[in-house]
Structure formats: structure tokens, C-alpha cells
N, C-alpha and C positions, 0 to 999 in steps of 0.2 A: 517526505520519505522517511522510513524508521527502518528500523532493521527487523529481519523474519527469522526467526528462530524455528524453523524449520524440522520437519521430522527424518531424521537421517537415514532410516529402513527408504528403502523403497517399497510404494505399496506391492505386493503380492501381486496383484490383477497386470500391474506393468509389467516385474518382473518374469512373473511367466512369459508371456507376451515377447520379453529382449530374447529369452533363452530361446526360444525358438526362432525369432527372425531379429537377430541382432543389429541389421545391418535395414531396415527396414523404416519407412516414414513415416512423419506423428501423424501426417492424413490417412495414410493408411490404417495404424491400429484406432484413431480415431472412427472413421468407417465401419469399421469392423467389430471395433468390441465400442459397442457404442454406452454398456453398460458400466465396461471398463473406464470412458471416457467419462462419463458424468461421476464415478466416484473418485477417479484425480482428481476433477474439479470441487468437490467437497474435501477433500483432504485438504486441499491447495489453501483453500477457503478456510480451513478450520486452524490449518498451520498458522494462516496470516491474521487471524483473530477478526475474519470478515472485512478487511481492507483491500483495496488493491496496493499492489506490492511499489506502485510508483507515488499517486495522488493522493493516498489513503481515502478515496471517496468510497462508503459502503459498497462493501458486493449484494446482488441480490440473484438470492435461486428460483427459479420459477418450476418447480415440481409437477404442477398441473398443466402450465402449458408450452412448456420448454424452453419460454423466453427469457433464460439466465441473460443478464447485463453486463458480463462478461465473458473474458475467453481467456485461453492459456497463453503465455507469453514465452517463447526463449527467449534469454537474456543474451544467449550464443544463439545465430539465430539459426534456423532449421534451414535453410537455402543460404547459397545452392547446396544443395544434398548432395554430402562426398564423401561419408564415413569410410576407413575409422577415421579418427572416433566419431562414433556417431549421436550429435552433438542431441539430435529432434529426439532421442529416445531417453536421453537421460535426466532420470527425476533431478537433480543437482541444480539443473537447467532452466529448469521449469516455475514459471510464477503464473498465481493468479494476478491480469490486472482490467480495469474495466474499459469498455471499448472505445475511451477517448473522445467521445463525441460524436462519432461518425454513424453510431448503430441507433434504432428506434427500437427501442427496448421497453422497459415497462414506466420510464418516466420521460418519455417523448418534450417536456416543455420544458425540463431544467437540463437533460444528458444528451442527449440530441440537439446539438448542437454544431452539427457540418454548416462550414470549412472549419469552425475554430475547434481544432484537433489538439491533443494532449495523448500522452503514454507514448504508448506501443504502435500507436500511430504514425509521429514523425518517426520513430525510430525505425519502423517498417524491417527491412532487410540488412539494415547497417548493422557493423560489426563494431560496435563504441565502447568492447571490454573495456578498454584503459583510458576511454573518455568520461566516461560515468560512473557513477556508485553502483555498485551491484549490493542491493539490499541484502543480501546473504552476508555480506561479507564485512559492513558496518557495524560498529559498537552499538549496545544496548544506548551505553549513556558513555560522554556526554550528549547532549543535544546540538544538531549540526546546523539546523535552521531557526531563525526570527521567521518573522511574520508582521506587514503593515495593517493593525487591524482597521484601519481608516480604508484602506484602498481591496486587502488582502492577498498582498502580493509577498512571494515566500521570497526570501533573501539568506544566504550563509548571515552565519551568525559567526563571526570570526571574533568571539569574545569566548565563547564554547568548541569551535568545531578544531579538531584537530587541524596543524600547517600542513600537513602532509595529505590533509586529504581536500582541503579547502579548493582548489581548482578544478578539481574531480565533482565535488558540491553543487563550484557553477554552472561547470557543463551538464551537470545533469540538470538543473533549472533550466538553463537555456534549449538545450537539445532534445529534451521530452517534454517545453513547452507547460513547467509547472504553475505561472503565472499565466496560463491564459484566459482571457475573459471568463469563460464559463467558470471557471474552479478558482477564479479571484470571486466567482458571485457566489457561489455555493459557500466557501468558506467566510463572507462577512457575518449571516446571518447563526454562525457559531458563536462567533467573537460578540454579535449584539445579544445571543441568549447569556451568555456569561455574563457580562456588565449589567444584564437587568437581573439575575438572579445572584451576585454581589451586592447592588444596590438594595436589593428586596432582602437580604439576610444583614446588609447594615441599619437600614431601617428597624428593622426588630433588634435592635441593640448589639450587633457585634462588630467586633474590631474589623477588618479588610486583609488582615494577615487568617483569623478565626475563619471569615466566610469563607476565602480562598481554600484553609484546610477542611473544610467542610466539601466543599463542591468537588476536590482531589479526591477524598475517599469517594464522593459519590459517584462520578467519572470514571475513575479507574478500578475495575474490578480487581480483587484480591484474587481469585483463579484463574490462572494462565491459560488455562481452558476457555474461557468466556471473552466473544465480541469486542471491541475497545467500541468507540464512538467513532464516528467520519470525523477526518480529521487529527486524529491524535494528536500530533506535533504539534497544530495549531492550538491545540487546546494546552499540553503542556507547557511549550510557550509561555502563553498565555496567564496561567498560574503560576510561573516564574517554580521557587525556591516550595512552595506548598505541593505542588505536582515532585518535583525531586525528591522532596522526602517522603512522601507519600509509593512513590518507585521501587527507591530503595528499601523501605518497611516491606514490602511486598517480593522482593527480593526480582525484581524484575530483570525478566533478559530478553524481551523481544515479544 
């Protein structure tokens, strides 16, 4: 999980939408402005640099055939509905994340993967504000999680992560299920492209601190506009002190 740097307007299409029925469900203006509903979900997407806001595993939009691989997530969750406040309409609220496993979307052999469920899944209707990290609300930097690239299982990183928030860290591993199988497998094969494109730029003569600044700038775009890679964290991680300064050059916040 990273932090989401978020766009603080609310889009236009919502906010019309609250002014006239304030008090109203996300299924409903979903139903309803159905055109409204697919550009949240491109905002959400664009805010989040194409991650989901828990596993960082890419989003994808399906334009043609409306099988987007994710869905909108309250972090307050929308049930039972009992505004005020009414929690299902406020962009604040609102994240993209992907469907955890449970959906056959457009990569059926690696994300489809019922029972073994991750996100917004286990978290379903639970209310775990003060159990979890709410990615709005976490620092750019430091970096809060490690990663075993042998196994790729995420772990606080209690050398980086702040004390204050390190319990909050675990629960969010344990409670949204961030090591589970599937996304321990998705993220090894990150961790083994890096080691061979380290290897393959030691080879051609450079140092291992050089390749590392190499593969940072090529990794992490310079416009905060622009996608990250599936994975971030892992990848950061990963390139240790070449990814941090490569961040902060880039003046990064999310």
C-alpha cells in the first residue's frame, strides 16, 4: 500500500448528483448516471497512478467491453446506509481497488482466483477505520513496508515505518489479506525482472549502486500524471536508497 494523493474537488458529475439527492446510494447514482459512474472510476484511476489503492496490483479499463477489473471501494463503508453523513456519496470516501480475486475479469488465470480473496473483499462491510491505514491518509515517504523477495510476502518494515503507525501497518496486512497467495505470486515475478535487468546492466560494466539509479529513473516516471508500475512499494523496496533519491529529485507526493 502507498499513499494516494488524491484530487480534492469533487468531480462535477458527483457533485451535481449530492446537490440534488444528498441523502441518496452509491447503487443508486451508480444505476443511474451510469456515465457519471464510469468517469469516478477514471478519475479514481488517474488519481491513484493506475493502482489499486490497497495491493497496488494495476487497474485495467475495459472501454469496449465494460469488463473494468475493478470496482469503487468505501474505505467508510456504504452499509448499512443511514446518512447523515452520508458516507456512499462522498468522494473523500472513495477508492479505486481491484476485485480481490473473486471477479473473472480480463486476466481469469492470474486474478481469479476464488477463495483466495485480498482488498475489499475480506473487508466487505466492516468498519476498520482505526484498524487499518486509510491510504489518503499515509505519508508520501518514509516507506512503511519490506517485502520477502524469495517468498513475496509484504511485512512492516519497522526500520522505516513510523511507531505510531506500525500496528495499524499490520492490521492492514493481516485484515485485507496482503500476502495472500495470489499477490505473493504476482509480485515475485517483479522482484525476478529486476535482479535480471541488475544483473544484465552489471554485466555491461556498471557498479550495482549505477544499475539500481538506472532502473529508478526508468521505473518511476518524472510526471505525477503518469501510471507507476504494479507494485510500487515492491519495487521501491527493492532499489532500496536509488528509488528514495530518485523520489525525492522528482519531488514526489503520492
Amino acid at each position: 500500500m502507498k499513499n494516494v494523493n488524491k484530487a480534492l474537488i469533487t468531480p462535477e458529475i458527483l457533485q451535481e448528483y449530492v446537490d440534488i439527492n444528498p441523502l441518496e446510494t452509491w447503487e443508486h447514482f451508480r444505476d443511474e448516471r451510469r456515465e457519471g459512474y464510469r468517469q469516478i472510476k477514471q478519475q479514481l484511476t488517474n488519481d491513484q497512478r493506475g493502482l489499486c489503492a490497497y495491493c497496488e496490483i494495476d487497474l485495467h479499463i475495459d472501454a469496449q467491453r465494460g469488463l473494468d477489473d475493478f470496482r469503487v471501494e468505501h474505505f467508510i463503508p456504504k452499509k448499512p446506509h443511514n446518512p447523515p453523513p452520508n458516507h456512499a456519496l462522498d468522494w473523500k470516501n472513495l477508492l479505486a481497488v481491484c476485485t480481490g480475486g473473486n471477479t473473472m475479469g480480463l486476466e481469469i488465470n492470474t486474478r481469479f482466483t476464488s477463495p483466495d480473496h485480498s482488498c475489499d473483499v475480506p473487508k466487505a462491510n466492516h468498519d476498520w477505520t482505526g484498524d487499518i491505514l486509510n491510504p489518503l491518509n499515509i505519508p508520501s515517504s518514509p516507506r512503511l513496508f519490506k517485502f520477502d523477495e524469495s517468498t513475496g510476502d509484504i511485512m512492516v518494515d519497522a526500520m522505516t515505518c513510523p511507531s505510531a503507525l506500525q500496528h495499524r501497518a499490520s492490521e492492514t496486512i493481516r485484515l485485507l489479506r496482503l500476502s495472500a497467495p495470489r499477490l505473493n505470486n504476482l509480485r515475485l515475478p517483479v522482484f525476478e525482472m529486476l535482479n535480471e535487468k541488475i544483473q544484465e546492466l552489471a554485466t555491461q560494466g556498471l557498479e550495482i549502486e549505477e544499475a539500481a539509479n538506472l532502473l529508478a529513473e526508468e521505473l518511476i516516471p518524472e510526471k505525477s500524471e503518469m501510471h507507476l508500475p504494479a507494485f510500487f512499494t515492491s519495487i521501491r523496496w527493492y532499489l532500496g536508497e536509488a528509488a528514495e533519491s530518485r523520489l525525492q529529485s522528482i519531488n514526489y507526493a503520492g
